[in-house]
Steps between C-alpha positions, in 0.01 A plus 500: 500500500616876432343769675502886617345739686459849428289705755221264606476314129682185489586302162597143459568243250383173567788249284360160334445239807451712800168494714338779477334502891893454612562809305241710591603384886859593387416832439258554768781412731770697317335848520274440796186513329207521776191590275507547122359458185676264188413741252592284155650219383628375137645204348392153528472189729427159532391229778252771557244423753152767550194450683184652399273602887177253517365591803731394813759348242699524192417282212913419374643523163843378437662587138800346452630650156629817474272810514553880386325728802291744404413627808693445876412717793380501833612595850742455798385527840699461823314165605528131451302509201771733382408491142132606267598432142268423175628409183432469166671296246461403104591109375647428187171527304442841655224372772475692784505370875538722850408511787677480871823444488674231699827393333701486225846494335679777269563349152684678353453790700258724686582903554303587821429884646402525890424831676582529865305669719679646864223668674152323394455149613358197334364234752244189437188471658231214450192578456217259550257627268780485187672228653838619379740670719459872393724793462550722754641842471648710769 
Protein backbone atom coordinates (compact mmCIF):
# COMPACT_ATOMS: atom_id res chain seq x y z
CA UNK A 1 0.00 0.00 0.00
CA UNK A 2 1.16 3.76 -0.68
CA UNK A 3 -0.41 6.45 1.07
CA UNK A 4 -0.39 10.31 2.24
CA UNK A 5 -1.94 12.70 4.10
CA UNK A 6 -2.35 16.19 3.38
CA UNK A 7 -4.46 18.24 5.93
CA UNK A 8 -7.25 15.88 6.99
CA UNK A 9 -7.49 14.02 3.28
CA UNK A 10 -5.67 10.87 3.17
CA UNK A 11 -4.81 8.89 -0.21
CA UNK A 12 -3.84 5.32 -0.62
CA UNK A 13 -3.16 2.75 -3.12
CA UNK A 14 -4.33 -0.52 -2.45
CA UNK A 15 -1.45 -3.03 -4.61
CA UNK A 16 -2.85 -6.43 -6.27
CA UNK A 17 -3.40 -9.04 -3.20
CA UNK A 18 -3.89 -6.92 -0.20
CA UNK A 19 -7.21 -6.98 1.94
CA UNK A 20 -8.83 -4.19 1.71
CA UNK A 21 -10.49 -4.17 5.62
CA UNK A 22 -6.56 -4.63 6.74
CA UNK A 23 -5.94 -1.54 4.79
CA UNK A 24 -8.53 0.56 5.70
CA UNK A 25 -7.50 -0.60 9.56
CA UNK A 26 -3.91 0.33 8.43
CA UNK A 27 -4.75 3.65 7.82
CA UNK A 28 -7.17 4.19 10.50
CA UNK A 29 -4.36 3.31 12.81
CA UNK A 30 -1.66 5.28 10.98
CA UNK A 31 -3.31 8.76 11.18
CA UNK A 32 -5.57 8.16 14.14
CA UNK A 33 -8.71 8.29 12.43
CA UNK A 34 -11.64 8.50 15.19
CA UNK A 35 -14.73 9.40 12.94
CA UNK A 36 -14.66 9.87 9.16
CA UNK A 37 -16.07 9.45 6.01
CA UNK A 38 -14.31 7.09 2.89
CA UNK A 39 -15.18 9.50 0.41
CA UNK A 40 -14.26 7.34 -3.04
CA UNK A 41 -12.76 4.53 -4.21
CA UNK A 42 -11.48 3.28 -7.84
CA UNK A 43 -10.03 0.32 -9.36
CA UNK A 44 -11.11 -3.15 -9.08
CA UNK A 45 -11.39 -6.26 -6.79
CA UNK A 46 -12.12 -9.67 -6.47
CA UNK A 47 -13.21 -12.38 -3.69
CA UNK A 48 -15.69 -9.67 -3.12
CA UNK A 49 -18.25 -10.44 -0.59
CA UNK A 50 -21.73 -7.77 -0.09
CA UNK A 51 -24.79 -8.27 1.74
CA UNK A 52 -27.95 -6.75 0.73
CA UNK A 53 -30.22 -5.73 4.60
CA UNK A 54 -33.45 -8.20 4.77
CA UNK A 55 -34.80 -7.29 7.80
CA UNK A 56 -32.49 -8.35 10.93
CA UNK A 57 -29.90 -9.87 8.35
CA UNK A 58 -27.91 -9.63 5.27
CA UNK A 59 -28.74 -11.81 2.39
CA UNK A 60 -24.61 -12.62 1.13
CA UNK A 61 -23.18 -12.39 -2.24
CA UNK A 62 -19.75 -13.61 -2.87
CA UNK A 63 -18.13 -12.74 -6.49
CA UNK A 64 -15.13 -14.28 -6.97
CA UNK A 65 -13.83 -12.78 -10.41
CA UNK A 66 -12.54 -9.61 -10.67
CA UNK A 67 -14.82 -6.51 -10.53
CA UNK A 68 -14.29 -2.71 -11.67
CA UNK A 69 -16.04 -0.43 -8.65
CA UNK A 70 -18.13 2.01 -9.61
CA UNK A 71 -19.00 3.28 -6.53
CA UNK A 72 -17.07 2.73 -2.77
CA UNK A 73 -17.95 4.90 0.16
CA UNK A 74 -19.15 4.91 3.49
CA UNK A 75 -18.03 5.86 6.99
CA UNK A 76 -15.61 5.41 9.97
CA UNK A 77 -16.76 5.68 13.37
CA UNK A 78 -14.77 5.29 16.60
CA UNK A 79 -16.63 1.94 17.65
CA UNK A 80 -16.35 -1.75 17.16
CA UNK A 81 -18.33 -1.66 14.17
CA UNK A 82 -15.62 0.67 12.99
CA UNK A 83 -16.54 0.58 9.41
CA UNK A 84 -20.22 1.64 7.08
CA UNK A 85 -19.24 0.96 3.50
CA UNK A 86 -21.56 0.19 0.25
CA UNK A 87 -20.28 -0.72 -2.92
CA UNK A 88 -20.96 -1.03 -6.26
CA UNK A 89 -19.25 -3.07 -8.80
CA UNK A 90 -19.64 -4.04 -12.76
CA UNK A 91 -18.73 -7.95 -14.01
CA UNK A 92 -17.26 -8.67 -17.14
CA UNK A 93 -20.55 -8.40 -19.10
CA UNK A 94 -21.13 -4.99 -17.55
CA UNK A 95 -23.89 -6.27 -14.83
CA UNK A 96 -24.14 -4.35 -11.99
CA UNK A 97 -24.09 -5.65 -8.24
CA UNK A 98 -23.71 -3.43 -4.74
CA UNK A 99 -24.63 -3.32 -1.87
CA UNK A 100 -22.86 -3.52 1.84
CA UNK A 101 -19.63 -4.08 1.72
CA UNK A 102 -17.89 -6.77 3.71
CA UNK A 103 -14.62 -7.84 2.04
CA UNK A 104 -12.61 -7.98 -0.71
CA UNK A 105 -9.15 -8.04 -2.36
CA UNK A 106 -7.36 -5.27 -4.67
CA UNK A 107 -6.73 -6.78 -8.15
CA UNK A 108 -4.89 -5.00 -9.62
CA UNK A 109 -5.36 -2.10 -7.62
CA UNK A 110 -7.78 0.14 -5.76
CA UNK A 111 -6.96 4.17 -5.22
CA UNK A 112 -8.93 5.04 -2.01
CA UNK A 113 -9.64 8.88 -0.55
CA UNK A 114 -10.62 9.13 3.35
CA UNK A 115 -11.38 12.44 5.11
CA UNK A 116 -10.56 12.73 8.76
CA UNK A 117 -12.51 14.42 10.95
CA UNK A 118 -10.72 15.88 14.59
CA UNK A 119 -13.49 17.56 16.33
CA UNK A 120 -16.97 15.79 15.27
CA UNK A 121 -17.42 12.28 16.40
CA UNK A 122 -18.84 9.25 14.74
CA UNK A 123 -20.20 6.59 17.26
CA UNK A 124 -22.76 3.48 16.63
CA UNK A 125 -25.88 3.19 18.21
CA UNK A 126 -28.57 0.33 17.71
CA UNK A 127 -31.65 1.11 17.27
CA UNK A 128 -34.48 -1.30 17.77
CA UNK A 129 -36.91 -0.03 15.45
CA UNK A 130 -34.11 -0.18 12.32
CA UNK A 131 -32.39 -2.90 13.85
CA UNK A 132 -29.01 -1.71 12.64
CA UNK A 133 -26.61 -0.01 14.83
CA UNK A 134 -27.02 3.71 13.76
CA UNK A 135 -24.78 6.64 13.38
CA UNK A 136 -24.28 8.86 15.92
CA UNK A 137 -22.87 12.28 15.63
CA UNK A 138 -21.39 14.38 18.32
Amino acid sequence: MQDKIENNMVAAKFEAGEDVIENLNTLVQKYSIKSGFIEMGIGMVKNLKIGYWNINKYDELYIEERCELVAFHGSIADDKNRFHIHIGVARKDHQLYGGHFFSGVADPLMEVKITRFDTVKFTRKYNEKSTLNELEIK
